[in-house]
C-alpha positions in Angstrom: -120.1 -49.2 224.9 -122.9 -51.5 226.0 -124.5 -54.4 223.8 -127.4 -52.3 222.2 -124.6 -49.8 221.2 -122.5 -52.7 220.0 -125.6 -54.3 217.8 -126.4 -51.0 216.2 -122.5 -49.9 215.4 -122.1 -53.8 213.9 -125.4 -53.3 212.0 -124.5 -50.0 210.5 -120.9 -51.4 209.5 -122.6 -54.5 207.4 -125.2 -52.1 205.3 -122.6 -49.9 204.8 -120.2 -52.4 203.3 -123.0 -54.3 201.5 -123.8 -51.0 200.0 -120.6 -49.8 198.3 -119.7 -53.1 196.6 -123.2 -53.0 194.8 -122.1 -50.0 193.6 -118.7 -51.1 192.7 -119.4 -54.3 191.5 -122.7 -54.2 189.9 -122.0 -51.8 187.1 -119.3 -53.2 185.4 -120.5 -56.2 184.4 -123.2 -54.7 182.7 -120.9 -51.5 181.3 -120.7 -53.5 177.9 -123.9 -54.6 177.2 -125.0 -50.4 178.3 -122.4 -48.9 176.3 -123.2 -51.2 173.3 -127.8 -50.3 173.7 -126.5 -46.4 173.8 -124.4 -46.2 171.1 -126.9 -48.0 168.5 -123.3 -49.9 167.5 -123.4 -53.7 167.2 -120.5 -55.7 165.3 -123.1 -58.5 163.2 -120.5 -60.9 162.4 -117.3 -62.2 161.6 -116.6 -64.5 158.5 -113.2 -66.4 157.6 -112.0 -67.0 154.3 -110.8 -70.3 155.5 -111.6 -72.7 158.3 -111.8 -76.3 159.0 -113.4 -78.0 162.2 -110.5 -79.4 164.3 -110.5 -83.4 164.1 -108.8 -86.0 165.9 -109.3 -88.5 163.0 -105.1 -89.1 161.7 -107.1 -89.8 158.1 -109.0 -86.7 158.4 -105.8 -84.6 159.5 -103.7 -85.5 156.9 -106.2 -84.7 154.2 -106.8 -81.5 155.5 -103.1 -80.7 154.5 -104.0 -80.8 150.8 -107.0 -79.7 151.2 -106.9 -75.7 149.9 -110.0 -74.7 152.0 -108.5 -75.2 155.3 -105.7 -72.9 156.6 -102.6 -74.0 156.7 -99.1 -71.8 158.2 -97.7 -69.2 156.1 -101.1 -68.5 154.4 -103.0 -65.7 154.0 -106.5 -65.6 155.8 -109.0 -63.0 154.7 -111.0 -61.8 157.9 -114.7 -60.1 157.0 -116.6 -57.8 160.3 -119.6 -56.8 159.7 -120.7 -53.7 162.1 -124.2 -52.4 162.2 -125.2 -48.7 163.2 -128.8 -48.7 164.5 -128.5 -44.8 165.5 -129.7 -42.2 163.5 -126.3 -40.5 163.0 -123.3 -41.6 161.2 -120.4 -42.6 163.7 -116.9 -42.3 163.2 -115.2 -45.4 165.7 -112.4 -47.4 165.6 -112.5 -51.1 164.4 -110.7 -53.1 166.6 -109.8 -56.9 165.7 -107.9 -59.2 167.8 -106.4 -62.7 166.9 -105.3 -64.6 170.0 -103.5 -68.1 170.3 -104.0 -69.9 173.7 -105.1 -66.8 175.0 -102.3 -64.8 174.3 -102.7 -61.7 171.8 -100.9 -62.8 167.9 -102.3 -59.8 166.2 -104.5 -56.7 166.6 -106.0 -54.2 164.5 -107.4 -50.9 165.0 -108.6 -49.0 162.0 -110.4 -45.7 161.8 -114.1 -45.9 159.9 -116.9 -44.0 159.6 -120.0 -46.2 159.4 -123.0 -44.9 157.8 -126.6 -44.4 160.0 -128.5 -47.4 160.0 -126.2 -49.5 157.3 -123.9 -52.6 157.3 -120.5 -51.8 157.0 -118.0 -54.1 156.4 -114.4 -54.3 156.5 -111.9 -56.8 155.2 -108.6 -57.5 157.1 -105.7 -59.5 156.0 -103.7 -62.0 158.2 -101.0 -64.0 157.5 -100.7 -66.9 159.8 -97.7 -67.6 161.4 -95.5 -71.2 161.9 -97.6 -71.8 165.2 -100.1 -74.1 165.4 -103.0 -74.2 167.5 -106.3 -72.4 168.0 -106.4 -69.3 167.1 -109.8 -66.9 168.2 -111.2 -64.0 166.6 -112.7 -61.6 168.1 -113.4 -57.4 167.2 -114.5 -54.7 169.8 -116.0 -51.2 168.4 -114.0 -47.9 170.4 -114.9 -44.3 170.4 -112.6 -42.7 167.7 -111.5 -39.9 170.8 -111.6 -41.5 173.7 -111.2 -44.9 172.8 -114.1 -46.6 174.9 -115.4 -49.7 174.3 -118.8 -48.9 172.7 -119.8 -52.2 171.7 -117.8 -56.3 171.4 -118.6 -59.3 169.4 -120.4 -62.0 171.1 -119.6 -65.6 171.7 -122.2 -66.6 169.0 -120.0 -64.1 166.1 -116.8 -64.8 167.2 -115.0 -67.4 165.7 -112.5 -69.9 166.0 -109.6 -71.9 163.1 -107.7 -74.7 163.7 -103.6 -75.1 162.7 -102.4 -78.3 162.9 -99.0 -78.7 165.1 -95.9 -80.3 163.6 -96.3 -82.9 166.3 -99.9 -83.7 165.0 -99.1 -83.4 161.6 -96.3 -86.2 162.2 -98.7 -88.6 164.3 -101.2 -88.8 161.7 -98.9 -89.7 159.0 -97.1 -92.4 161.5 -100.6 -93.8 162.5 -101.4 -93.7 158.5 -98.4 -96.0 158.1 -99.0 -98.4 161.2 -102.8 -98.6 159.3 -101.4 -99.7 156.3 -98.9 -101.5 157.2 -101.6 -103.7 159.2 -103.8 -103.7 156.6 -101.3 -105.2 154.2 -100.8 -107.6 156.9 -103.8 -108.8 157.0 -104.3 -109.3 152.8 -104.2 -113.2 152.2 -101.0 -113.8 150.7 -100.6 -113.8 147.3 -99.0 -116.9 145.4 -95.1 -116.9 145.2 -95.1 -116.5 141.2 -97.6 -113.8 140.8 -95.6 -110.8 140.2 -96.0 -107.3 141.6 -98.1 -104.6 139.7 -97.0 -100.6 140.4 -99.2 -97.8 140.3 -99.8 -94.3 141.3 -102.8 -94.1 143.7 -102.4 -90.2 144.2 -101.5 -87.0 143.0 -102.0 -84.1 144.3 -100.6 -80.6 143.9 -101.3 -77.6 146.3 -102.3 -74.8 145.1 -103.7 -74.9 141.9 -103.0 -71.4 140.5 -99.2 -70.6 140.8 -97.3 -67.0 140.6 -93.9 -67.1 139.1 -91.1 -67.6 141.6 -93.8 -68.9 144.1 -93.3 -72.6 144.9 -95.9 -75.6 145.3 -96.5 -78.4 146.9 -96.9 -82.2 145.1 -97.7 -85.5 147.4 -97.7 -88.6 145.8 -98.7 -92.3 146.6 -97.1 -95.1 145.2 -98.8 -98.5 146.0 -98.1 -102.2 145.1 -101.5 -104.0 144.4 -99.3 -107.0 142.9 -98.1 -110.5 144.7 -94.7 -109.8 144.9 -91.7 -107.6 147.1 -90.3 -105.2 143.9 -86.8 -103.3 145.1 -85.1 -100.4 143.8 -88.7 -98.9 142.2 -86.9 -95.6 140.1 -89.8 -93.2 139.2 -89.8 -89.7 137.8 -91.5 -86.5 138.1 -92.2 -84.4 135.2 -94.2 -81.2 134.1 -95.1 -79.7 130.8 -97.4 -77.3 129.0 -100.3 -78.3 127.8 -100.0 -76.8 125.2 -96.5 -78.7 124.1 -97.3 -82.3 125.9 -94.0 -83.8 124.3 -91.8 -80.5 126.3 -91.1 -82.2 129.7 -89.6 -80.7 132.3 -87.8 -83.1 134.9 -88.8 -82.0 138.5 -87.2 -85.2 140.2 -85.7 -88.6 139.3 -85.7 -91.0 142.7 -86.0 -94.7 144.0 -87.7 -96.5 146.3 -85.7 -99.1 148.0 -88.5 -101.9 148.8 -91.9 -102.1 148.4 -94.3 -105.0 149.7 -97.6 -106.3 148.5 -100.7 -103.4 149.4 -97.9 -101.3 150.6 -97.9 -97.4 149.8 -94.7 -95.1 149.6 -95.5 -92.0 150.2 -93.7 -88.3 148.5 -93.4 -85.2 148.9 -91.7 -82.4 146.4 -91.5 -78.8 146.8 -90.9 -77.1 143.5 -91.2 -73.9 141.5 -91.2 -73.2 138.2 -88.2 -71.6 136.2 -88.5 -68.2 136.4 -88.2 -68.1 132.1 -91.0 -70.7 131.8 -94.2 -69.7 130.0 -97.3 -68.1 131.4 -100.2 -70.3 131.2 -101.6 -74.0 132.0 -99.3 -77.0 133.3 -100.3 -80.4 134.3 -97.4 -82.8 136.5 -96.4 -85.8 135.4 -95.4 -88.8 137.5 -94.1 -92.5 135.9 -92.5 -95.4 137.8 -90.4 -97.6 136.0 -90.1 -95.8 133.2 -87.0 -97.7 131.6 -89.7 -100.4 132.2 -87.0 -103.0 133.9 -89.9 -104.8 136.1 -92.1 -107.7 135.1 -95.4 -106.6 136.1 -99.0 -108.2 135.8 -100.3 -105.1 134.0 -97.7 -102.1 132.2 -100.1 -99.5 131.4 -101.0 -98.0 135.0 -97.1 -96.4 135.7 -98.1 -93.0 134.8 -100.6 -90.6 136.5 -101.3 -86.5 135.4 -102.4 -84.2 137.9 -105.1 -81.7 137.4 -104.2 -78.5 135.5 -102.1 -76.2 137.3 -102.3 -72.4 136.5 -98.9 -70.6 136.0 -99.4 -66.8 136.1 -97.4 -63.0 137.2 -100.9 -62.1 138.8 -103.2 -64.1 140.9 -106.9 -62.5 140.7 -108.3 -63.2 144.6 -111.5 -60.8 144.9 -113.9 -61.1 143.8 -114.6 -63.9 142.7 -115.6 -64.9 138.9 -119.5 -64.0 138.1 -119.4 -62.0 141.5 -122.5 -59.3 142.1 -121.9 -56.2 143.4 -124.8 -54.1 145.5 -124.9 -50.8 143.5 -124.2 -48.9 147.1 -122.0 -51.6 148.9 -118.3 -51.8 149.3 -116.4 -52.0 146.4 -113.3 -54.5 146.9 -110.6 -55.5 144.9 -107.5 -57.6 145.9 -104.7 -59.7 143.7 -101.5 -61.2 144.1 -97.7 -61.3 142.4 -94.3 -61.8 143.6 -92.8 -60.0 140.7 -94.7 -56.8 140.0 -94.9 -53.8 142.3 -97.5 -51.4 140.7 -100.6 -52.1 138.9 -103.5 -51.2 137.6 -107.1 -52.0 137.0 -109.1 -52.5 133.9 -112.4 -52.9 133.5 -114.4 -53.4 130.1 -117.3 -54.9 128.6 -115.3 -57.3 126.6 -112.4 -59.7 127.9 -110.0 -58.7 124.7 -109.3 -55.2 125.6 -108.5 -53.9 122.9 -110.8 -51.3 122.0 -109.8 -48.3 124.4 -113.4 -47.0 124.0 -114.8 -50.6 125.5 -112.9 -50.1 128.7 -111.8 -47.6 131.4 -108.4 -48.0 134.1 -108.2 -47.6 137.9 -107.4 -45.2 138.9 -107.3 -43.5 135.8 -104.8 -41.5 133.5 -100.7 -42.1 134.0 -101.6 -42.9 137.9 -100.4 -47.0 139.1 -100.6 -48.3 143.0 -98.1 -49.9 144.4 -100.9 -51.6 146.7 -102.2 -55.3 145.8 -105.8 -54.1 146.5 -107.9 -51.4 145.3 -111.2 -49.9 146.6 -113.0 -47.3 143.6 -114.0 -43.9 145.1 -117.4 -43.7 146.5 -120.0 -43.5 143.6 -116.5 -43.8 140.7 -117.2 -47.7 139.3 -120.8 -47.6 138.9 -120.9 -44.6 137.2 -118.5 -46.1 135.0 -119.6 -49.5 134.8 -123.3 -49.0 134.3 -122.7 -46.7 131.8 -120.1 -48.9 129.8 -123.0 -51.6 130.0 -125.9 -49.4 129.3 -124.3 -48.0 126.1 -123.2 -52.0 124.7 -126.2 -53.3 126.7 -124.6 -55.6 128.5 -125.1 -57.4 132.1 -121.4 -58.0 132.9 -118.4 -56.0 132.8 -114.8 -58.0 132.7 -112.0 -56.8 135.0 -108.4 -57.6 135.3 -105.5 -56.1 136.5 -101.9 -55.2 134.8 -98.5 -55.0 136.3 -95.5 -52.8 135.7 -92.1 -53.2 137.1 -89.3 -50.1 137.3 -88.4 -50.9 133.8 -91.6 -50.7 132.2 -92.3 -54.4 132.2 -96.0 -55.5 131.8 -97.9 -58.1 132.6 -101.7 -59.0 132.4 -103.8 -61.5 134.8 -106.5 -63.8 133.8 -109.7 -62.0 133.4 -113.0 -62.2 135.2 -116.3 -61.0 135.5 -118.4 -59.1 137.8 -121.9 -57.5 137.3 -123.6 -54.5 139.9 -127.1 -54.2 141.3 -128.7 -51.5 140.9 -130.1 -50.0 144.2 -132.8 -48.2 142.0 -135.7 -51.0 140.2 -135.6 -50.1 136.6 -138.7 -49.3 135.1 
């Protein structure tokens, strides 16, 4: 073979190989963003029920703990995706959601929907977070119902992101807490030798606010010594009681501190849950130091501190929230929460007694209870029910709550809120 031959055989090879990776390689980067302008399917976003930004700040991290807005392990987080149908046809696809941890896959869901032409649907997951901290992504994809092709995927701008704290973290912000108070009580000016020490409460906290029976919460405490003197062998106890009976306590704990310095803090922490016999209704903890009062102190009236009210209950009410609004032709959600009840139904009424059957209908209705903590009406079954409760009595807001029933006919009622619908229709 001579050297034309050679040039035009070499030539030939190159085209040929440039030309079959274009058409390997081009097309499936750009198989997503096709699939997704085709099908008219777009998922619109993604919202979290709780989130906080991750910070390195020990201050920051440690109030995040008690903080009730930012997830913690063992909780619940409620996961919202929104997907939009842009095609003149209704679609039946699967949902896909998927919950990764440094990068590897902690949960995935694939549900079944039908989303309507040219409408927002949105569905609601549940995920409880496991005992691993870290950064955990959120992500949902939208698959053919038959074949299961990826028609269309969240972006970088919907997806989002939530923050655990690690033990490790947890216990570095607490030490460097310490190592900033202890140097800031170190650099106080010295009070005189005969000033005595002075013992109050500088926190109380209690996490969460609404309690079910047999569920336990969390109480942190700070002690502090704004007086001039060491105090040893501080006793304190921790009490609760109904607010309703202030004079009824309750001890929770009865404990010492060995030693306590001038401007230095002792921190506590209690877990606790409430008899199982104890009343339904609202509780406040108590916390005293000294209370045989055995220390000289410059002033006796600050050893006692009340948390905020704490709500004891068999049924915690989670969606939607109190004075919610409805869209007349949106989703209709429900969700609540007990440890001791396993079916239930909901009530909804135009009062918040009950106790005119006439005022008020159940779901579902007749003898029928769910054994599910959630409930979502039939399509078009609570506004026809609701509107006309509230255009007979003329009213803007219907009450709901829900009952609980155990095996041996055992009731129980939640707390009762309200909700109120708009109508899709402008009324003349």
């Amino acid at each position: 073979m001579d050297i034309k031959e050679r040039m035009r055989y070499f030539n030939f090879s190159n085209w040929l190989l440039i030309i079959v990776g274009t058409i390997l390689i081009v097309p499936w980067f750009s198989l997503v963003s096709f699939a997704q302008a085709t099908s008219g399917l777009e998922v619109t976003s993604i919202v979290l029920s709780k989130n906080c930004v991750e910070t390195k700040d020990p201050a920051l991290q440690t109030q995040a703990i008690d903080n009730p807005e930012c997830p913690m392990a063992g909780d619940t987080q409620l996961i919202q995706v929104s997907v939009e149908n842009q095609s003149f046809t209704s679609r039946k696809v699967r949902i896909s959601l998927e919950i990764k941890l440094d990068g590897k896959r902690q949960k995935l869901y694939r549900e079944t929907h039908l989303i309507p032409s040219s409408e927002e649907y949105k569905i609601l997951y549940s995920y409880n977070i496991p005992e691993k901290g870290g950064e955990y992504h959120v992500s949902a994809r939208i698959l053919d119902a038959n074949s299961n092709q990826m028609l269309a995927k969240s972006s970088t701008g919907v997806n989002r992101v939530f923050y655990i704290l690690r033990q490790s973290e947890i216990e570095l912000a607490e030490s460097r807490i310490e190592e900033q108070a202890t140097e800031t009580a170190r650099l106080i000016p010295k009070k005189l030798e005969f000033d005595p020490p002075d013992l109050r409460w500088e926190n109380l906290h209690v996490v969460p606010k609404h309690v079910l029976r047999g569920e336990k919460f969390r109480i942190r405490l700070d002690l502090i010594n704004v007086g001039g003197d060491i105090v040893r062998s501080i006793k304190y106890q921790i009490d609760f009681y109904n607010v309703r009976l202030p004079r009824r306590r309750t001890a929770i704990a009865a404990q010492k501190v060995d030693v306590l310095a001038p401007g230095e803090t002792a921190t506590r922490e209690f877990e606790y849950s409430f008899p199982d016999d104890q009343l339904l209704g609202e509780y406040q903890i108590m916390a005293s130091v000294d209370p045989a009062n055995l220390i000289s102190e410059i002033k006796e009236t600050n050893n006692q501190k009340t948390s905020d009210i704490i709500r004891l209950s068999d049924i915690k009410l989670l969606i939607p929230s109190d004075g919610f609004q409805f869209e007349e032709t949106g989703l209709f959600l429900f969700q609540w929460d007990s440890l001791l009840f396993r079916e239930f139904k909901l009530q909804i009424g135009i009062n918040d007694k009950f106790n005119d059957t006439a005022t008020y209908f159940d779901l579902p209705q007749g003898e029928r209870w769910i054994a599910d903590k959630e409930l979502v009406p039939l399509s078009g079954e609570l506004p026809t029910l609701a509107q006309g409760l509230m255009k007979t009595y003329k009213k803007s807001i219907v009450y709901w709550r829900v009952i609980g029933r155990k095996s041996d006919g055992q009731q129980s009622t939640s707390d009762t809120r309200t909700f109120s619908i708009k109508s899709s229709t402008p009324e003349t």
